[in-house]
C-alpha positions in Angstrom: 97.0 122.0 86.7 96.4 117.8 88.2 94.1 116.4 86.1 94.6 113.1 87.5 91.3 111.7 88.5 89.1 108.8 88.9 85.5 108.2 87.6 83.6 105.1 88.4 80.4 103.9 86.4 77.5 101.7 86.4 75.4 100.1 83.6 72.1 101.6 84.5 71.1 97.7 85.2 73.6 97.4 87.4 75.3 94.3 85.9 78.5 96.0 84.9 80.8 99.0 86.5 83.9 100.9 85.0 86.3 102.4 86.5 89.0 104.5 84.6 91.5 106.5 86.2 94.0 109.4 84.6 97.7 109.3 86.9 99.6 111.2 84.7 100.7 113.8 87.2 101.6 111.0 90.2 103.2 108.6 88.2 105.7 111.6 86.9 106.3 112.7 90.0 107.1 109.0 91.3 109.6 108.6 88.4 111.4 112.0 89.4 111.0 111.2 92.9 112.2 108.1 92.5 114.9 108.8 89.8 113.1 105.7 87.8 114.7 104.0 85.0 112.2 103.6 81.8 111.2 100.3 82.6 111.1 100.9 86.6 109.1 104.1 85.5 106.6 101.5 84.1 106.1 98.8 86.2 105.4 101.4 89.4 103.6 103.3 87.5 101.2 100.5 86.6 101.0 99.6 90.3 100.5 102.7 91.3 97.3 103.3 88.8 96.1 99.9 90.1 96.1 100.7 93.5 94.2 104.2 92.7 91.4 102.3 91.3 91.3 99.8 94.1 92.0 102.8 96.9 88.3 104.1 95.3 86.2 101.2 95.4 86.8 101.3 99.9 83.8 102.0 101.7 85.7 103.8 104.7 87.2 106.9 104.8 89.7 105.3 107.3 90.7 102.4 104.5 93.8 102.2 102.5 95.2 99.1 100.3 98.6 98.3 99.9 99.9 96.5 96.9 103.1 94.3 96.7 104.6 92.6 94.3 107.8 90.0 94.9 108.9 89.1 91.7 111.4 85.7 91.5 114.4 86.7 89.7 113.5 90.5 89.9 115.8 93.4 88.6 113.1 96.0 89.8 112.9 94.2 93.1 109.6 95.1 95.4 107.6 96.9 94.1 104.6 98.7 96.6 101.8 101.2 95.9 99.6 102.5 98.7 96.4 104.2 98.3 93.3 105.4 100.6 89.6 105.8 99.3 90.4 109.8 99.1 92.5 109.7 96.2 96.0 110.0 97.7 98.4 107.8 96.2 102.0 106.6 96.9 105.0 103.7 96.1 108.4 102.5 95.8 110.6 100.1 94.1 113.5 98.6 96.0 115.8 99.2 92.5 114.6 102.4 90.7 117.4 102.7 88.6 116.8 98.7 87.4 118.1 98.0 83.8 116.0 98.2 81.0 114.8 95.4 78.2 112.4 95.6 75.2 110.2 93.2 73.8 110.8 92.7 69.8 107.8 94.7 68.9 109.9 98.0 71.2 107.8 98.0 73.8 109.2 97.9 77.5 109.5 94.9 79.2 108.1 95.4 82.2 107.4 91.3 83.1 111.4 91.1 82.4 112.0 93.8 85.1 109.3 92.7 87.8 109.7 89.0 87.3 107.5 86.3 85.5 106.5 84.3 88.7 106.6 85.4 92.3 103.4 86.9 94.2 101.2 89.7 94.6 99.8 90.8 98.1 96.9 92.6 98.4 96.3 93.8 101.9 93.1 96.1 102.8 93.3 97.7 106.5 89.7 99.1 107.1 91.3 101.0 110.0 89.7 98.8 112.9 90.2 95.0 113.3 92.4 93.1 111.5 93.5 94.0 107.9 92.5 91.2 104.7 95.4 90.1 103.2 95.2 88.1 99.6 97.9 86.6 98.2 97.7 85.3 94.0 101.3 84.1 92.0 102.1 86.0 89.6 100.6 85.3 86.0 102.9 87.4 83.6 104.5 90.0 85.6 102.6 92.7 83.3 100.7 94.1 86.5 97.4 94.3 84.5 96.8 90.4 83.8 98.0 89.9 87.4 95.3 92.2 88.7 93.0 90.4 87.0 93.7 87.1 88.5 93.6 88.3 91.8 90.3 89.7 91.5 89.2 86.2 89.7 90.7 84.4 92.4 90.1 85.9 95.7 87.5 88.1 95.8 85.7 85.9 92.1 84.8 88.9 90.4 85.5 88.6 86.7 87.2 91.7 85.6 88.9 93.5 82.7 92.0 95.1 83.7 94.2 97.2 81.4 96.9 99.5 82.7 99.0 101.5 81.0 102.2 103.7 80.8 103.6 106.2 77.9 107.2 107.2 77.9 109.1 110.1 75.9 111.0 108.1 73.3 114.1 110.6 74.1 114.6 111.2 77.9 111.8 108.4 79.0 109.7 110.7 81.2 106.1 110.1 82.0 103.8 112.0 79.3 100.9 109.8 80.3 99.2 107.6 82.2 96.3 105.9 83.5 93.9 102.6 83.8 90.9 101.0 83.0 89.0 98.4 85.3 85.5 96.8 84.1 83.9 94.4 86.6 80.8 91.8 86.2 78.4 92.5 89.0 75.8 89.5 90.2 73.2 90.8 87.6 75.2 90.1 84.7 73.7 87.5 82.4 75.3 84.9 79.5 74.5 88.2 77.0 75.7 91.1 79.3 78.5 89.1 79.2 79.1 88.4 75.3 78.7 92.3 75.0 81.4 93.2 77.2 83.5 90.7 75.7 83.0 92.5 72.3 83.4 95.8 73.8 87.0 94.7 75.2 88.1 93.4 72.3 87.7 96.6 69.9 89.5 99.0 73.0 92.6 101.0 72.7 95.4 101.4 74.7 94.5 103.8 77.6 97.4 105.7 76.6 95.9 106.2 73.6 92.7 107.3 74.4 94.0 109.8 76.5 96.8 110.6 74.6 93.4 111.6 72.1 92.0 113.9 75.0 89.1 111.8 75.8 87.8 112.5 79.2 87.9 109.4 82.1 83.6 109.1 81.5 84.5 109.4 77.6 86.7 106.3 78.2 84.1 104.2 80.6 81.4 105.3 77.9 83.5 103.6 74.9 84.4 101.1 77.3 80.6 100.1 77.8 79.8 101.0 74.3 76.1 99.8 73.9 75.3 100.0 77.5 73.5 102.8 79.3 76.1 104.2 81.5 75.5 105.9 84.9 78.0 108.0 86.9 78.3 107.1 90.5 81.4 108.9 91.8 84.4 111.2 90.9 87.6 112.3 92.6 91.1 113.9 91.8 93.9 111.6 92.4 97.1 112.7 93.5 100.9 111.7 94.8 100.7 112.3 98.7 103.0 110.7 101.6 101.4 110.0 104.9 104.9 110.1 106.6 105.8 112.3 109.9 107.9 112.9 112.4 105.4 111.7 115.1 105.0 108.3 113.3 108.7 107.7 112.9 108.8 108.6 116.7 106.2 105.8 117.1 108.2 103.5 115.3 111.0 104.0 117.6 109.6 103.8 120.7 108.6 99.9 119.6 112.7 99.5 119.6 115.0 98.4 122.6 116.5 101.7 124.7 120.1 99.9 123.5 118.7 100.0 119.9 117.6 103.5 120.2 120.8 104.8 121.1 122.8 102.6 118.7 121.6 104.6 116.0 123.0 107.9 116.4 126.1 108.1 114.5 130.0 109.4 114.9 128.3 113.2 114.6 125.6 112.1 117.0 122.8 112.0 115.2 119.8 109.1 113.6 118.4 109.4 110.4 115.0 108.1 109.1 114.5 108.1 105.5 110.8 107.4 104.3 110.6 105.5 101.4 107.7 107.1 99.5 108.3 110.6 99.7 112.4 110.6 100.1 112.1 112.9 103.5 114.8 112.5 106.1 114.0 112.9 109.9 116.8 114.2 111.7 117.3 113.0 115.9 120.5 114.3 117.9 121.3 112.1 120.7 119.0 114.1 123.3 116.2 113.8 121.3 117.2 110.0 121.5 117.0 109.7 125.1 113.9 111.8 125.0 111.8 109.2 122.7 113.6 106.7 125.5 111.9 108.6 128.4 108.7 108.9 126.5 108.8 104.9 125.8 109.2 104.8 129.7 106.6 107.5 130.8 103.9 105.5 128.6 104.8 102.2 129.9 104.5 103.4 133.6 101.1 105.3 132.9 99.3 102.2 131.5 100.9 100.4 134.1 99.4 102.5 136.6 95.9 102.3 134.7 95.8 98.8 134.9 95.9 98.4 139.1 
């Protein structure tokens, strides 16, 4: 059974909301999906758990927000999560099976892997108009603190991030997973904010609250320990690909005719592979020249619309 899910919470004087957010199940299935090294299993995982909690605070049902990071000096290489505001959640790293290093303490070293400096885009598509797109450098490369920054510096909402993966010490699979966000709302005065200070400082790891069975509203509740905590919303979470044959079609038909027909190869056939989910779509060299007269039968009809 998925018990991924995502809880979001409000002090009941609306200065402070939580967000926490079990991925367990997704971020497992990423790492098979992706066939992820430990430390690649990590950084996307974070990402991904990131972009779940952002996906839930969109207003529109037609929203989604992409996450990006370019890490200089990378051995993980891009690594993108996507989420919507119903829960659906997926991502890619351009080297999945990236070597893995360990900070002295053995913990992974995830900044090693995704880079120190670089940048993190943030880009929200509301599904009309044009998309916002935020870009912060990187602060560590631990995903968490760079989430952090982003919020503090393009949107200047102060916020608690903490993220968090757990890793079988033999065969490195996911066991868990999950996140923790906790923002300051325009109601929050000089003492809400000393109170959330002292709350963040005597937190466990997610990990570790899960790993004790506490529930997502058990972990906002400890989070805001003090404060009279209101639910405002709940959802499952889960690892879904938006990918079709139609779109990749779409995609095609923006290409040049020559283009088109360059891709089938010696048996006569194109290949798309879609990143996220690992789904080939398979065109034979009619099917080509069909998307080619489709291209052509578009063009003409808007043409013809437009005298």
């Amino acid at each position: 059974m998925n018990k991924d899910r995502i809880i979001r919470c409000i002090t009941s004087d609306g200065a402070v909301m939580v967000c926490a957010a079990e991925t367990s199940q997704l971020v497992y299935t990423a790492s098979k999906l992706h066939l992820t090294s430990a430390v690649a299993s990590a950084a996307l995982g974070r990402l991904l758990t990131a972009a779940a909690i952002m996906g839930a605070q969109l207003k529109s049902d037609k929203s989604s927000i992409t996450l990006r990071i370019n890490g200089d000096n990378s051995k993980t290489g891009a690594v993108i999560a996507v989420s919507d505001s119903k829960g659906n959640i997926r991502g890619y790293l351009q080297n999945p099976d990236c070597q893995t290093t360990y900070y002295d303490n053995g913990k992974l070293n995830v900044s090693d892997a995704v880079g120190k400096t670089g940048v993190l885009n943030v880009m929200k598509d509301y599904g009309s108009g044009e998309p916002y797109i935020g870009m912060v450098p990187l602060v560590s490369g631990e995903i968490a603190e760079d989430i952090t920054s982003y919020y503090a510096t393009s949107e200047q909402i102060p916020t608690v991030c903490a993220l968090g993966v757990l890793l079988d010490k033999e065969d490195h699979s996911v066991l868990l997973s999950g996140g923790l966000l906790i923002q300051l709302l325009p109601g929050a005065d000089d003492s809400t904010i000393d109170k959330v200070e002292q709350c963040v400082s005597k937190l466990e790891p997610v990990t570790t609250m899960l790993a004790k069975g506490m529930s997502m509203e058990d972990i906002c509740r400890t989070a805001l320990d003090g404060f009279n905590v209101e639910v405002l919303d709940e959802m499952p979470l889960k690892y879904a690909c938006s990918c079709s044959r139609e779109k990749v079609i779409n995609a095609f038909i923006t290409m040049p005719d020559d283009d088109i027909r360059a891709m089938a190869d010696e048996l006569g056939y194109a290949e798309a592979l879609c990143h996220f989910c690992k789904k080939k779509y398979r065109f034979s060299k009619l099917q080509l020249e069909n998307i080619i007269k489709q291209k052509h039968d578009t063009t003409d009809r808007n043409d013809s619309e437009t005298e």
